[in-house]
BAKE-171181 format. One record per residue (C-alpha): x, y, z; residue number from 1. Coordinates in nm, 3 decimals, decimal comma, padded with zeros to 5 digits. Layout:
N
NODE         X         Y         Z     i
NODE         X         Y         Z   NUM
...
END
This chain:
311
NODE         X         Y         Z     i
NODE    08,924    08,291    00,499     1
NODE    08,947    08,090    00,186     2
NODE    09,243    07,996    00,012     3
NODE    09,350    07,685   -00,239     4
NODE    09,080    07,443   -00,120     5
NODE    08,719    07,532    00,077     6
NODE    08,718    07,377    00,387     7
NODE    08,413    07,181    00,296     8
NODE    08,602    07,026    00,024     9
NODE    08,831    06,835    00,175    10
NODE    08,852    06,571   -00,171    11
NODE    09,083    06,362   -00,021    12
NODE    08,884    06,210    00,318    13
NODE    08,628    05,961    00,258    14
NODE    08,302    06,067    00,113    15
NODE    08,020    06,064    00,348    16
NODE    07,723    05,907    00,326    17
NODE    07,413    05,969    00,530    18
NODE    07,155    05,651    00,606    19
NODE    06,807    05,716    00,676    20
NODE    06,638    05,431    00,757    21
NODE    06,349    05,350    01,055    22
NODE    06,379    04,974    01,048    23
NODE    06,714    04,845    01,218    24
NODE    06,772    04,572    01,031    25
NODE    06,764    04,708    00,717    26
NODE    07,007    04,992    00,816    27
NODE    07,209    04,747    00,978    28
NODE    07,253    04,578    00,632    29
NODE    07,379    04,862    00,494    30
NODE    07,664    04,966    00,728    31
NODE    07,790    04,605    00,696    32
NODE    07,808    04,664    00,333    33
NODE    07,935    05,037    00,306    34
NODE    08,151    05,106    00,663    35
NODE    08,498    04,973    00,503    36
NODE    08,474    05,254    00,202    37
NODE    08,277    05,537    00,345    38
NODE    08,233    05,766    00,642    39
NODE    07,885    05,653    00,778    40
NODE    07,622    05,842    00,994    41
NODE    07,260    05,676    01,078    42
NODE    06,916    05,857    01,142    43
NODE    06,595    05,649    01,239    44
NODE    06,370    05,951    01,101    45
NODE    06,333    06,248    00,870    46
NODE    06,387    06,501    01,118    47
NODE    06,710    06,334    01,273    48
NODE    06,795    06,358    00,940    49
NODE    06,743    06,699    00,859    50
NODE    06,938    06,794    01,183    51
NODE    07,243    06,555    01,094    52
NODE    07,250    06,746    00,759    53
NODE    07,322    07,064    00,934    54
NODE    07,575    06,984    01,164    55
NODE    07,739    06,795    00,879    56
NODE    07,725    06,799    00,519    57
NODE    07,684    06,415    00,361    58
NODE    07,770    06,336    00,006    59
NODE    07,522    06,122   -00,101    60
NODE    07,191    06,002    00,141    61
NODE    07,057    05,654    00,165    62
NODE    06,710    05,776    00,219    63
NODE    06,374    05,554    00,318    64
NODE    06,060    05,677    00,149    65
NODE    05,832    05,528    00,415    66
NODE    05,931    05,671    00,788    67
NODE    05,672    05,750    01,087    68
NODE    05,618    06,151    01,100    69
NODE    05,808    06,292    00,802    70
NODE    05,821    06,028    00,511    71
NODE    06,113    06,024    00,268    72
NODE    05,970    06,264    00,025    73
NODE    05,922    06,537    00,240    74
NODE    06,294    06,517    00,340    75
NODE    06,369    06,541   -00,024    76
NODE    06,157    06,788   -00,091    77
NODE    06,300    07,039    00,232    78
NODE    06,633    06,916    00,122    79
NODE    06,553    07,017   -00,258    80
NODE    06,443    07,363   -00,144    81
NODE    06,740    07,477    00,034    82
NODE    07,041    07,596   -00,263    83
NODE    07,297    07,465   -00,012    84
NODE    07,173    07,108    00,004    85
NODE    07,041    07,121   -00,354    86
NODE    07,335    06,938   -00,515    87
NODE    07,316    06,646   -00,249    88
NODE    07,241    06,310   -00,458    89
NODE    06,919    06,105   -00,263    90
NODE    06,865    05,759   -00,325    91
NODE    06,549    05,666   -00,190    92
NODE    06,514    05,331   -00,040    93
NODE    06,202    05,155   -00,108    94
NODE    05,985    04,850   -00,138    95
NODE    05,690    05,001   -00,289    96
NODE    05,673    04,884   -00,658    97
NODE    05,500    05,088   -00,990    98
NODE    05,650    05,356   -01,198    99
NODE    05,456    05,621   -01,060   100
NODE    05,624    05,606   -00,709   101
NODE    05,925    05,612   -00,914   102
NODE    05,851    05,918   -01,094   103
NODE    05,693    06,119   -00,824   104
NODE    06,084    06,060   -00,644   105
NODE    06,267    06,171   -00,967   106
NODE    06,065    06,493   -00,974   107
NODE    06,133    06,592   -00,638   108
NODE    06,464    06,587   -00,731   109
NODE    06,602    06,224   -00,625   110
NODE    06,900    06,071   -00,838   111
NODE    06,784    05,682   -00,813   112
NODE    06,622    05,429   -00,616   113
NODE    06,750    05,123   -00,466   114
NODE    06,497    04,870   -00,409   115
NODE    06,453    04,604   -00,111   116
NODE    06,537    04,404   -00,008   117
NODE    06,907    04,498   -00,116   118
NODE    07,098    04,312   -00,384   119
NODE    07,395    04,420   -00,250   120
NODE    07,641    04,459   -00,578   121
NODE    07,400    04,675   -00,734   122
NODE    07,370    04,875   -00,370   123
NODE    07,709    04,944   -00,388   124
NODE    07,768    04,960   -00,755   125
NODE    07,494    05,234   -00,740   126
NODE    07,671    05,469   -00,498   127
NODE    07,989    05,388   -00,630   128
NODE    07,824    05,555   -00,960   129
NODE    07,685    05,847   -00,829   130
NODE    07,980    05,937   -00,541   131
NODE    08,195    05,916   -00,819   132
NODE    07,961    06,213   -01,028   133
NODE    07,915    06,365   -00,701   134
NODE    08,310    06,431   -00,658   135
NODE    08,361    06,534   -01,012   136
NODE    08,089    06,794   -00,987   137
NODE    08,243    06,950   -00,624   138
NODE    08,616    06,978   -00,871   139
NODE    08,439    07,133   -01,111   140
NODE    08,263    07,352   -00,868   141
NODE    08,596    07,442   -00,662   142
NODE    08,834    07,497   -00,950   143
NODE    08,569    07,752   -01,081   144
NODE    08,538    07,979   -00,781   145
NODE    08,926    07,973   -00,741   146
NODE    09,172    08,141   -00,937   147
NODE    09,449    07,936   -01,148   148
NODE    09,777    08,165   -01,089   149
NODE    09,706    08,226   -00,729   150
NODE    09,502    07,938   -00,574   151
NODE    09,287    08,232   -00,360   152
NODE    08,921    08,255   -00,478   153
NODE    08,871    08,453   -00,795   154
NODE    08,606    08,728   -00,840   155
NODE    08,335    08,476   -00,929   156
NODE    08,361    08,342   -00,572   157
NODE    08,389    08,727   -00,448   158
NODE    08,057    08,801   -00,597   159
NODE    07,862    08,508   -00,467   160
NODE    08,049    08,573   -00,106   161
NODE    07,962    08,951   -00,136   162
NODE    07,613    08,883   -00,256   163
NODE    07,560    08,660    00,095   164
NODE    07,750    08,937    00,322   165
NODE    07,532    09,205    00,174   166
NODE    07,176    09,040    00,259   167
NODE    07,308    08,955    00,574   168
NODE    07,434    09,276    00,683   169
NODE    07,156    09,506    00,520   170
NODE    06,908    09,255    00,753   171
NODE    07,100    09,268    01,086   172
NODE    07,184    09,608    01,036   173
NODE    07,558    09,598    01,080   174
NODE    07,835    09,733    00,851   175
NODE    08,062    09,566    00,591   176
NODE    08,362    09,666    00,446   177
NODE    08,557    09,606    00,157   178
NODE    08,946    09,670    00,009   179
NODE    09,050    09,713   -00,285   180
NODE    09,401    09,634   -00,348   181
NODE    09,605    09,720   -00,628   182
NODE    09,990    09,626   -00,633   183
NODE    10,178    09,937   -00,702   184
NODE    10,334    10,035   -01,116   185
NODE    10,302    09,648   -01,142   186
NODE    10,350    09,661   -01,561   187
NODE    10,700    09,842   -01,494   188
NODE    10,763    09,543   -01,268   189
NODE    10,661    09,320   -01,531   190
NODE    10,879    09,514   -01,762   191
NODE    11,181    09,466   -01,561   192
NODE    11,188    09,179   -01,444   193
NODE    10,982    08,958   -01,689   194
NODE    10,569    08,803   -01,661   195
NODE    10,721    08,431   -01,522   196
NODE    10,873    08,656   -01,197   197
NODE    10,578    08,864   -01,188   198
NODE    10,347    08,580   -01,195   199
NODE    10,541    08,421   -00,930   200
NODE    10,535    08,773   -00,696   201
NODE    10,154    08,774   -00,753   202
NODE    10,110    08,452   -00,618   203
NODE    10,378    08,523   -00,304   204
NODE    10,146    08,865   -00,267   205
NODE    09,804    08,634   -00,254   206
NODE    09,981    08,394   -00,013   207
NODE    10,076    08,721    00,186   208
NODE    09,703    08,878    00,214   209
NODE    09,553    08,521    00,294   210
NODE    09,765    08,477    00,611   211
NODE    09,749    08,832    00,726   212
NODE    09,338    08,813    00,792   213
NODE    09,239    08,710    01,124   214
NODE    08,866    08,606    01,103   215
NODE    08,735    08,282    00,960   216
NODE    08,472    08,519    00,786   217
NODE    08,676    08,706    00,612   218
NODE    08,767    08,657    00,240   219
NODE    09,048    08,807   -00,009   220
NODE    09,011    08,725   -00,347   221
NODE    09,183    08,867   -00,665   222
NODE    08,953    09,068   -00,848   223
NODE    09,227    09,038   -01,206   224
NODE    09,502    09,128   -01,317   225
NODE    09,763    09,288   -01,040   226
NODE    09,431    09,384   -00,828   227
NODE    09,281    09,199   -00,560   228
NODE    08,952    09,297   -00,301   229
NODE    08,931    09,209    00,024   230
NODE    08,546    09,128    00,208   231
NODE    08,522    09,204    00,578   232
NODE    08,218    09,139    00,727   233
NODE    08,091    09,343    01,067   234
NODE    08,375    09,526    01,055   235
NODE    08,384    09,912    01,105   236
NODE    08,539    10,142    00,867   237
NODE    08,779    10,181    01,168   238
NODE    08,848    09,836    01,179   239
NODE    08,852    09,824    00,799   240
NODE    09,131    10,053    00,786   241
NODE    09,318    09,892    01,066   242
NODE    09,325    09,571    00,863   243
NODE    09,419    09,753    00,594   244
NODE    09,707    09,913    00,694   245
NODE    09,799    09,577    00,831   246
NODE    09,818    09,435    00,462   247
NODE    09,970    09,697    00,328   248
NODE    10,238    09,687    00,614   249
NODE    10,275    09,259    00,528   250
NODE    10,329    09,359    00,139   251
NODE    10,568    09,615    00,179   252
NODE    10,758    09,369    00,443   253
NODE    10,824    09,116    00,184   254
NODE    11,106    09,335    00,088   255
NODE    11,053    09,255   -00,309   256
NODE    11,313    09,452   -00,503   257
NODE    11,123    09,677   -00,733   258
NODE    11,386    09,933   -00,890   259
NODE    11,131    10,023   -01,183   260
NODE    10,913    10,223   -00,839   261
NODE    10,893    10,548   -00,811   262
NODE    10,732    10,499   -00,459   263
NODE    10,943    10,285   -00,283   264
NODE    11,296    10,007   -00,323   265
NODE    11,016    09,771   -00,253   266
NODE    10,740    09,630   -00,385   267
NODE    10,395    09,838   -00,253   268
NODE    10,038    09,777   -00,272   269
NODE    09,765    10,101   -00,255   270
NODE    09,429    10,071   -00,056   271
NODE    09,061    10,170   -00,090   272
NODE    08,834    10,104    00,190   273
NODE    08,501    10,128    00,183   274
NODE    08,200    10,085    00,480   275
NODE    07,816    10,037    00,471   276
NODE    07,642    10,250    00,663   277
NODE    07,338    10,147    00,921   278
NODE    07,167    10,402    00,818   279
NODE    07,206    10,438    00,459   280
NODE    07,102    10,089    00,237   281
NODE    07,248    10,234   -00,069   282
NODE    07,552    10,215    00,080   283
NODE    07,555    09,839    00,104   284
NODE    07,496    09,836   -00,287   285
NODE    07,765    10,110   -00,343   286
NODE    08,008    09,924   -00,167   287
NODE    08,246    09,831   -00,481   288
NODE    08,204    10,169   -00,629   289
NODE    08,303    10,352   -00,304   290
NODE    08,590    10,106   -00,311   291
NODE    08,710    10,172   -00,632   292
NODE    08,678    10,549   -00,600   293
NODE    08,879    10,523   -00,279   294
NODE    09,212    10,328   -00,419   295
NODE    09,235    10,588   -00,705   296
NODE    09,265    10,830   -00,462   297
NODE    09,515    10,608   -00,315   298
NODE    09,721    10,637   -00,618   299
NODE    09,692    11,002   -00,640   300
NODE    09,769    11,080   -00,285   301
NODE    10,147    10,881   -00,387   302
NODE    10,046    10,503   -00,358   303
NODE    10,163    10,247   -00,074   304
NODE    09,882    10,415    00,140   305
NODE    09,532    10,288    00,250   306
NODE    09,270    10,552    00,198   307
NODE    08,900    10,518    00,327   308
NODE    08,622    10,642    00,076   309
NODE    08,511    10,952    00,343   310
NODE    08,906    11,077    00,392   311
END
């Protein structure tokens, strides 16, 4: 689940830096320098270092060109090729002098070099520089996948999240389900008791569906407007309805006055639910349509129901 801040954008701890670096001494030097202002890890070798990336994203790597098995560049270059480690800034350590090693380190996608042995205000006045650039760019990249009335993630983040769930299900062969969620004659609320309430219902609804899923996996999002979707992966139309019916339950328990309703004294939300099917890959790429079709016949069969897309 995902709401106001990705967990792996926690801007508030200290930013981690990764140090690759075979000789002891040398990395040695560096946590001296660094340890009182960041949150340090050490590899002795490229691979180490590739593995130490997985378990735990750094924010900036310290990285030796010249290692035993797997120099510097190849880390850069693995690291380069990967989108979710793309955006990590790589200094490269290095003694080797000339403008061509320089370059070649640039074009693999490096940010800068730091050069040995270490002057050590320009070593830190270096990372300082580009940790600084690193944690504007992850704001920038969090407030635009999240949406500004709400704090949930906003449809932007929905598509890249469904995008990911659909590859992933369509190769293991297992279903995925979405919701569509539409709060219920939401303009008459609006009309009644003014946007500044209604803005501050929609964000009481989003808070609502966030802490009613169960599964780290799952995401809800708001898709605009009064509407919001809901991503479910491996989950069974059965299951998808289930958690449905849970939301709509959590909503409708809220007990917001809504006296503009025909449907109910409360404030509803309507459902469309919508599976993959193993055996049928369009499905996976109808997904959104089948949702869509399935909360207008939500609305038609009276609102504050969920209805599946095969009812």
């Amino acid at each position: 689940m995902e709401f106001i801040n990705f967990d792996d954008m926690d801007l508030g701890r200290k930013q981690r830096i990764l140090i690759v670096e075979d000789v002891r001494l040398n990395a040695q030097i560096l946590v001296n320098v660094l340890q009182d202002d960041y949150d340090l890890r050490v590899a002795s070798n490229g691979r180490e270092a590739l593995e130490m990336v997985k378990q735990q994203m750094p924010d900036l790597i310290l990285l030796d060109i010249i290692m035993p098995e797997m120099d510097g560049y190849a880390v850069c270059a693995e690291l380069q090729n990967k989108p979710e480690t793309r955006d990590i800034p790589i200094l490269f350590l290095t003694a080797l002098e000339g403008d061509e090693n320089e370059a070649y380190g640039l074009e693999l996608g490096a940010m800068d070099y730091i050069r040995k042995p270490f002057n050590v205000p320009i070593v830190k006045t270096k990372i300082r520089n580009h940790l600084e650039l690193k944690r504007y760019k992850d704001i920038l990249k969090r407030d635009s996948r999240i949406d500004g009335l709400t704090r949930i993630p906003n449809r932007r983040r929905f598509d890249e999240a469904f995008a990911e769930e659909r590859k992933r299900a369509l190769r293991s062969k297992v279903p995925l389900s979405i919701l569509m969620i539409d709060l219920d004659l939401f303009k008459a609320y609006n009309d009644t008791y003014g946007h500044l309430q209604g803005d501050d219902v929609l964000k009481l609804v989003a808070k609502t569906l966030y802490n009613s899923l169960q599964r780290p996996g799952d995401l809800v999002a708001r898709w605009g407007g009064e509407e919001f979707v809901a991503l479910l992966p491996d989950t069974t139309s059965e299951g998808a309805m289930r958690v449905g019916e849970s939301l709509r339950k959590a909503v409708h328990d809220l007990k917001i006055p809504h006296e503009a309703s025909t449907v109910s004294e409360f404030l509803t939300i309507s459902i469309g639910v919508a599976t993959s099917k193993e055996n049928d890959p369009e499905s996976y790429e109808d997904l959104l349509k089948r949702a869509d079709e399935a909360i207008y016949r939500a609305k038609d069969h009276g609102r504050n129901v969920v209805i599946g897309y095969d009812d």
